[in-house]
N, C-alpha and C positions, 0 to 999 in steps of 0.2 A: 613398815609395811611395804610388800614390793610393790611393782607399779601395778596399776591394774591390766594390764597386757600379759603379767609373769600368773594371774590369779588362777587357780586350779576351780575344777568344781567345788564346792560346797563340802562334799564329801567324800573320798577315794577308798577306795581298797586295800590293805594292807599290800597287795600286790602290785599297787599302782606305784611308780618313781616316786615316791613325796620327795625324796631330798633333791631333784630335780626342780623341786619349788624352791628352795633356799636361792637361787640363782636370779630369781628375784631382789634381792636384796641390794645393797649395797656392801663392797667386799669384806669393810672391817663388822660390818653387822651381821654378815653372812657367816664370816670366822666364829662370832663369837654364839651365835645360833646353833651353828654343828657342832661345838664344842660343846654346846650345852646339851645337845642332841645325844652327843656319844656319854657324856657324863651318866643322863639317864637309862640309856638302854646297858652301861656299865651297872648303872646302881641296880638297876632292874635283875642283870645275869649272877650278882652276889646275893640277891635278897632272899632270903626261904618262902618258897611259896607265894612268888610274884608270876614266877613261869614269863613266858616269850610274851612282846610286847604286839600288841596291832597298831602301827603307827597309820596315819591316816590323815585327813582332814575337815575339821571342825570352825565352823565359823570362819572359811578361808585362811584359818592358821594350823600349824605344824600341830599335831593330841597324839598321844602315847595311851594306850588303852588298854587293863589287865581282862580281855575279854576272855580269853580260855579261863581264868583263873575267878575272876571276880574278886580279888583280893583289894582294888586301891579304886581309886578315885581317879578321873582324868585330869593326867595333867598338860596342857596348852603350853606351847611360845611361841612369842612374836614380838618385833619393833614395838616400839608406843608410838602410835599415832602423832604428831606434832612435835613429838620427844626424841629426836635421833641420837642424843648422847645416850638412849636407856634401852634395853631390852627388858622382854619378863618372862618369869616361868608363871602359868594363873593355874589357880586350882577352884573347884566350885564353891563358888558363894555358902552356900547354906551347910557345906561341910563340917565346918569347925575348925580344919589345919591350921590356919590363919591364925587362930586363938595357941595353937601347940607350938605353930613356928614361935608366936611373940614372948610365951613364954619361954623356950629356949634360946632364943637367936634372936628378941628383941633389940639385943645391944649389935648387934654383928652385921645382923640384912637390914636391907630398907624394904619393912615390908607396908604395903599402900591396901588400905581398907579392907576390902573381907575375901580377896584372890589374887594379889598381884605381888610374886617377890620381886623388885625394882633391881635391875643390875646393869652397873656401865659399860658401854662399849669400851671405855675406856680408862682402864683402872684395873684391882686388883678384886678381885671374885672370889668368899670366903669360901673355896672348893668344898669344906669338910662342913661345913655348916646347912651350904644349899645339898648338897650329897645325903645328908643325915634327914632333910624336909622331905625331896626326892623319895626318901626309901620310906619315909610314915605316909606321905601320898601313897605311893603304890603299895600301903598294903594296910590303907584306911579301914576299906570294908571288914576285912577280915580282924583285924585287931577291935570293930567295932561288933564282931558277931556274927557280921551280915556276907561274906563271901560265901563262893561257894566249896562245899568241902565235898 
């Protein structure tokens, strides 16, 4: 979490600086934040019918949002509270991904109760595994029925 002095509004504009907030952080958490950052707005520009992201913020943390599209689910990251060896990407509770991730990537992530995939600041990050979560997030709705077409 940055300090509360780095905290943005609540909520911003896709035209607001958000990665201005990363700056907050601390350096190796902040590295490993925008990497995850560009990970998904990468997974986002390959994925059929995710279209441009609204990056923003949600809950004082960094949300990725399929709003032109309505195809995915939002996905959050941020520090863990108390936990500075961990970061996480959180997807919504009541989703279901959680249930998709563990059956594919069970063995691979550490995924934490019904929204948090758990990853170290410092260690090695199953790129192809969190990339492959990334892209059934962003395009939950839609796979589900429910985007907009």
């Amino acid at each position: 979490m940055p300090p509360a002095a780095a905290q943005s509004p609540t909520e911003a504009s896709a035209t607001a600086p958000v990665p201005v907030f990363y700056d907050g952080y601390p350096a190796g958490l902040r590295t490993r934040l925008l990497a995850l950052r560009a990970l998904i707005l990468r997974i986002a520009a390959v994925t059929d019918g995710v279209g441009p992201l609204d990056e923003t913020l949600k809950w004082g943390q960094p949300s990725f949002l399929t709003r032109q599209t309505g195809s995915g689910s939002t996905i959050r990251i941020d520090g863990r509270r108390g936990d500075p060896a961990h970061y996480a990407l959180y997807v919504h509770c009541r989703s279901g991904l959680m249930d998709e991730f563990r059956a594919l990537y069970g063995d691979v992530l550490h995924l934490e109760g019904d929204r948090a995939v758990v990853l170290p600041v410092d260690g090695e990050v199953p790129e192809d595994a969190l990339g492959h979560c990334i892209a059934l997030a962003l395009t939950h709705h839609r796979r589900k029925g429910r985007g907009r077409r």
